[in-house]
C-alpha positions as CSV (number, residue, x, y, z in Angstrom):
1,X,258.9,115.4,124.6
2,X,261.2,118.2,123.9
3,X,261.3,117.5,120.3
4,X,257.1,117.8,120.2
5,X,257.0,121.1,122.1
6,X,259.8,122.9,119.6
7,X,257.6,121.5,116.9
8,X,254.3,123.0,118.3
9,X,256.1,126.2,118.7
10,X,257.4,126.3,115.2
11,X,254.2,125.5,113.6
12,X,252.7,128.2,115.8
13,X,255.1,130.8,114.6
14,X,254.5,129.9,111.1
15,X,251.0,130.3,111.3
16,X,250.9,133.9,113.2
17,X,253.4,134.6,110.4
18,X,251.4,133.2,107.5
19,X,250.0,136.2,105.3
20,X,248.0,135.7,101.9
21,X,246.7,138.1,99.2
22,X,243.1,139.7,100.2
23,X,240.8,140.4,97.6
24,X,238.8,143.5,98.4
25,X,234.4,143.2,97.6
26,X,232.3,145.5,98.1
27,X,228.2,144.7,98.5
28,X,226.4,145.3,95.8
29,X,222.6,144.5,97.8
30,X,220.2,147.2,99.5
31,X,220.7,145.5,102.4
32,X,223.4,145.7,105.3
33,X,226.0,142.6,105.2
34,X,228.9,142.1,107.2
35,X,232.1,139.7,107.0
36,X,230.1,137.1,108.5
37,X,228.0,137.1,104.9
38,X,231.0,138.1,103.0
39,X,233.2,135.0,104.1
40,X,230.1,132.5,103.6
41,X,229.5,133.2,100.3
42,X,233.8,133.4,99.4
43,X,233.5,129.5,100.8
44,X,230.6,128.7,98.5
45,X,232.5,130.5,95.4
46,X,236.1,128.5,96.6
47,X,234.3,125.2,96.8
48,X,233.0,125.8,93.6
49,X,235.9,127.1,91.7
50,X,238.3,126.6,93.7
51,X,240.2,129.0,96.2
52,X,242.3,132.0,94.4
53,X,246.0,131.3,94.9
54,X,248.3,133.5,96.5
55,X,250.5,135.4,94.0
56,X,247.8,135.2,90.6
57,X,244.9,136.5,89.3
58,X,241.5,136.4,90.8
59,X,239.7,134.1,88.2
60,X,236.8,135.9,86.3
61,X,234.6,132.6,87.7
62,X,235.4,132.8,91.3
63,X,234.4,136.6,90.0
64,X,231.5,136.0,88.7
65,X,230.0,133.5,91.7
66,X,230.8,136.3,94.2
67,X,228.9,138.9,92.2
68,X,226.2,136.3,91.9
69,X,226.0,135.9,95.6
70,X,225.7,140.1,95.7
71,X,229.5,141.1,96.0
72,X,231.7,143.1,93.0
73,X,235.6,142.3,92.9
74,X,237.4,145.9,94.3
75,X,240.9,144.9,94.1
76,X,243.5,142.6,95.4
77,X,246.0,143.6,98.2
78,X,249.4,142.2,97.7
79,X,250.7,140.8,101.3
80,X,254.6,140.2,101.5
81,X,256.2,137.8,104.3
82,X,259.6,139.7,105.0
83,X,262.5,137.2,104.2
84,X,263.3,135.3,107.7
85,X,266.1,137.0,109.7
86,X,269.0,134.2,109.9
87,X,272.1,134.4,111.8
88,X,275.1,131.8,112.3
89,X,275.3,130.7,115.8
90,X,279.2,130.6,116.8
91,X,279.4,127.9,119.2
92,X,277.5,125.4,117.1
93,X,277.5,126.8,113.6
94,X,274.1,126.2,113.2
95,X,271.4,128.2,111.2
96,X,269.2,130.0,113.8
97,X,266.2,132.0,113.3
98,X,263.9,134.2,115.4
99,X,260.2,132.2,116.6
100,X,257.2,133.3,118.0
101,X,257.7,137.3,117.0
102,X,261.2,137.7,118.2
103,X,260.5,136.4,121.6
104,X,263.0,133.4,121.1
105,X,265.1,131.7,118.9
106,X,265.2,128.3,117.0
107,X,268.3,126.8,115.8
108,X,269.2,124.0,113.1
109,X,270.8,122.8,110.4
110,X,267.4,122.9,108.6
């Protein structure tokens, strides 16, 4: 039981930690949409095309489907994950990291 509730934690951490790349539209319609509209058509476009990957290029077809759908490519912003903060733990000499935002710590010979 122990074992499954470090695990939840961990992948809890990892996902309120998770950043990607966003890439920036702007509506080209006379009308008034929101991110509602914005992240329906981006699903349509990555099912189609495929999501863009974290790190490259925004294809010019995932492009061209969103401007399609009424939204021009801006830019993208570049996210960085800071490197993990690691210590040695010097009773056990195991690898230890921070979890949930600092609020504990997780250690391991990972």
């Amino acid at each position: 039981m122990k074992r499954i509730m470090i695990a939840t934690v961990l992948l809890l951490a990892a996902a309120l930690n998770a950043q990607a790349d966003q890439d920036i539209y702007k509506n080209t319609t006379k009308y008034a949409r929101g991110d509602f509209e914005l992240q329906a058509d981006t699903n349509a476009c990555s099912q189609e095309f495929g999501a863009p990957q974290n790190g490259t290029a925004t294809p010019r077809p995932y492009k061209q489907c969103m401007l399609k759908r009424g939204w021009k490519y801006q830019h993208t912003v570049r996210l960085r994950t800071p490197a993990p903060k690691t210590w040695i733990d010097p009773e056990t000499g195991e690898t230890c990291h921070d979890i949930l935002g600092g609020l504990g710590s997780s250690c391991g010979n990972f």
